[in-house]
C-alpha positions as CSV (number, residue, x, y, z in Angstrom):
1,X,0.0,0.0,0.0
2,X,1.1,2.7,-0.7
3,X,0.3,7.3,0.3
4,X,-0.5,8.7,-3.0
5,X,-0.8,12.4,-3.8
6,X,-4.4,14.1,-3.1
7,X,-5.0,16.9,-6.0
8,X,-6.2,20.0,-4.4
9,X,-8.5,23.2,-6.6
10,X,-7.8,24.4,-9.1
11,X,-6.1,20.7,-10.5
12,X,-8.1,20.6,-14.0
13,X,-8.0,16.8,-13.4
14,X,-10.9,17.4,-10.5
15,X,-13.2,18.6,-13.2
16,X,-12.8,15.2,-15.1
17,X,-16.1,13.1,-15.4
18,X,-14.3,9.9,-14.0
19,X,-14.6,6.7,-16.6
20,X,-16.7,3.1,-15.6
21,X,-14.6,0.4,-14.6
22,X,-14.7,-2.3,-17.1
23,X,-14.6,-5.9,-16.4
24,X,-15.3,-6.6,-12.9
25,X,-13.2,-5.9,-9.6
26,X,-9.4,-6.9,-10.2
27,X,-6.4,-7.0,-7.7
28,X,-4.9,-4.3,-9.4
29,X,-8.2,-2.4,-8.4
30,X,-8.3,-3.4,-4.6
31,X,-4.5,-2.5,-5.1
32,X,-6.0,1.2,-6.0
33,X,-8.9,1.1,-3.5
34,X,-6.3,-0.3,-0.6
35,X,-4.2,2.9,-1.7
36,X,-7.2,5.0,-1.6
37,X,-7.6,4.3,2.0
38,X,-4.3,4.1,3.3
39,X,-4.5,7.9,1.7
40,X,-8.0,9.3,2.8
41,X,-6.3,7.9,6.5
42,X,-3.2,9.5,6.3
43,X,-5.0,13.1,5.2
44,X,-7.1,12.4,7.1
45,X,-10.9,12.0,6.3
46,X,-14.0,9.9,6.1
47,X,-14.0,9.5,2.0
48,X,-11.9,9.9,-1.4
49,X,-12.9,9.7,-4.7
50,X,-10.2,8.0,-7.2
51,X,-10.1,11.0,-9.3
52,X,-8.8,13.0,-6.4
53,X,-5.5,11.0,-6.5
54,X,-5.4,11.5,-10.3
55,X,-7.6,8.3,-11.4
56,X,-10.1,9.5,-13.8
57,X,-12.3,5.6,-12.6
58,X,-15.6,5.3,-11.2
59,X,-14.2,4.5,-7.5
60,X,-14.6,5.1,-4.2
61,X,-13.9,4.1,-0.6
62,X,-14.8,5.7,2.6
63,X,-15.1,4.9,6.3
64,X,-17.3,6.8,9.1
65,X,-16.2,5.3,12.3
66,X,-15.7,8.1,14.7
67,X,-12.2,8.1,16.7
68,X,-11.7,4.9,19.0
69,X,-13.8,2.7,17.0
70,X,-12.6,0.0,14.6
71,X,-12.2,1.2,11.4
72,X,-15.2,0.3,9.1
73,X,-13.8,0.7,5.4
74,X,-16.1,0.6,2.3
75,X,-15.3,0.5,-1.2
76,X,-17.9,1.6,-4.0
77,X,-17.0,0.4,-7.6
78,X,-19.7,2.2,-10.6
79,X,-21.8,3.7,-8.0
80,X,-24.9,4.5,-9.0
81,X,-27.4,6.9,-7.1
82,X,-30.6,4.9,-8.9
83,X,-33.3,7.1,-5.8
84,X,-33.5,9.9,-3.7
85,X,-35.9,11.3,-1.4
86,X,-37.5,15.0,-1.5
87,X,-36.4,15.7,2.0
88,X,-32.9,17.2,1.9
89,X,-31.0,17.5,4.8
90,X,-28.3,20.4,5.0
91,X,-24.6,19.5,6.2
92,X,-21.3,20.9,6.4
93,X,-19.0,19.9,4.5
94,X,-15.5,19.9,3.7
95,X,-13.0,18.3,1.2
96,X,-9.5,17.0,0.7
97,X,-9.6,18.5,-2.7
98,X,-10.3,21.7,-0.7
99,X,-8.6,22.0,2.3
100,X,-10.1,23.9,5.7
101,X,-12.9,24.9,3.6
102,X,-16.3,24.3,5.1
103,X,-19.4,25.3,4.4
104,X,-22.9,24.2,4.4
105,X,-24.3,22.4,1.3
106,X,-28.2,20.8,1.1
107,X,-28.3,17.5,-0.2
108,X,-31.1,14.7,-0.5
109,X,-31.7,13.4,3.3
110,X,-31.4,9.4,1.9
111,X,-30.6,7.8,-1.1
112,X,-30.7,4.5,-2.5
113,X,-27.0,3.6,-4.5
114,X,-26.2,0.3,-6.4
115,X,-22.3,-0.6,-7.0
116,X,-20.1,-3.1,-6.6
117,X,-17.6,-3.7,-3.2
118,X,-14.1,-4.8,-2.4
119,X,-15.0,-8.5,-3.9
120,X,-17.0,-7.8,-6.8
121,X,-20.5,-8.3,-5.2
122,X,-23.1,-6.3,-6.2
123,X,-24.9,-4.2,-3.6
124,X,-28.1,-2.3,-3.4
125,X,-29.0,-0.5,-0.4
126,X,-30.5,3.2,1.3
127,X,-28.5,5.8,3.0
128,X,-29.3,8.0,5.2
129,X,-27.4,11.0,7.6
130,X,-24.1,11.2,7.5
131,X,-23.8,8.2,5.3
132,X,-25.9,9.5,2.5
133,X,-24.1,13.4,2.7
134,X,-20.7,11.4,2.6
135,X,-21.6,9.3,-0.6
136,X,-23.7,12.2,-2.5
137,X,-20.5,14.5,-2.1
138,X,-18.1,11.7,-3.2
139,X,-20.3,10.5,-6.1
140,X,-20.0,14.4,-7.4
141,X,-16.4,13.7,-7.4
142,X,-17.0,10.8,-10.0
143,X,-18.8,13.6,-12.5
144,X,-16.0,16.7,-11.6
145,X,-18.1,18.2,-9.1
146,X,-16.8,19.9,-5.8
147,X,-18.7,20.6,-2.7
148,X,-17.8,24.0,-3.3
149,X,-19.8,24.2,-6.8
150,X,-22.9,23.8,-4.8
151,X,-22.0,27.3,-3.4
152,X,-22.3,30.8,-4.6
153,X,-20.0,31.8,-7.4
154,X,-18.1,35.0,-4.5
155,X,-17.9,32.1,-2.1
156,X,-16.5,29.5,-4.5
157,X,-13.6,31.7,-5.6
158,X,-12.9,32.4,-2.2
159,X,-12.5,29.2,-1.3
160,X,-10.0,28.6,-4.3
161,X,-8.5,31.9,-3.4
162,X,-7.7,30.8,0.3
163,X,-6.6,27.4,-1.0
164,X,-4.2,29.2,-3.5
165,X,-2.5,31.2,-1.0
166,X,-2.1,28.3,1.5
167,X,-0.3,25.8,-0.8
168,X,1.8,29.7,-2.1
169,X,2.9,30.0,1.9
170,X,3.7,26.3,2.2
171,X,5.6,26.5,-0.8
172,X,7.7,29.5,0.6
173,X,7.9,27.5,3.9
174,X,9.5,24.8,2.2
175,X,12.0,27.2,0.3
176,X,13.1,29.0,3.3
């Protein structure tokens, strides 16, 4: 397993709408997904979308045991968001793709996803709470969209803006 690199706004590659996987679950994929984890640990945070390490596929993993409890990893293949309910349920939320940015977005209370997990299996099942906010935001990931895009265009840009001028400063750190 191995740390890879999380791309942070404004990487172009974060706007890619992330390909299918073809064929079925592979090792070389729960290579990636065991990757993806050891990653979204490391940062840390509860989930990462494949694209944000560069990997334009349809892949995610996530876990939303709170501190002290055994880890509870999940790993989403093609996930599809096949139903949602009119309720919406409004969370803040933040990003590894946008660092100490928070902010409230409103998203669909529960949702019913299909996709595939660590062994292939296919899996059909609701969300709801935390759960369903975690999987809607990472899902937008898969089709290049950010947590911030739900925002307002001034609050957006400050986002980037603020993101911008932290990596600047840690660059200047690291020079000095």
């Amino acid at each position: 397993m191995a740390i890879r690199e999380i791309l942070t706004v404004p990487d172009p590659r974060l706007k890619e709408v992330s390909k299918p996987v073809e064929g079925g679950v592979t090792d070389e994929l729960r290579a990636l997904m065991d990757d993806m984890l050891e990653t979204m640990y490391d940062a840390p945070g509860i989930g990462l979308a494949a694209i944000q390490i560069g990997v334009p596929l349809r892949i995610i993993v996530m876990d939303l045991a709170k501190e002290g409890e055994e880890p509870q990893p999940k790993y989403f293949v093609n996930p599809e968001i096949v139903e949602t309910v009119e309720e919406t349920l409004p969370y803040e939320e933040g990003c590894l793709s946008v660092p100490d940015i928070f902010d409230e977005v409103e998203r669909p209370a529960r949702c019913r996803i299909q996709y595939m997990d660590y062994d292939g299996f296919k899996v059909d099942e609701w969300c709801e709470g935390l759960y369903a906010v975690c999987i809607q935001h990472e899902m937008d990931h898969l089709e290049g969209t950010l947590f911030i895009d739900h925002l307002s265009r001034l609050k957006r840009q400050r986002a980037i803006d603020k993101v911008k001028k932290a990596k600047l400063r840690a660059l200047r750190e690291d020079a000095a």
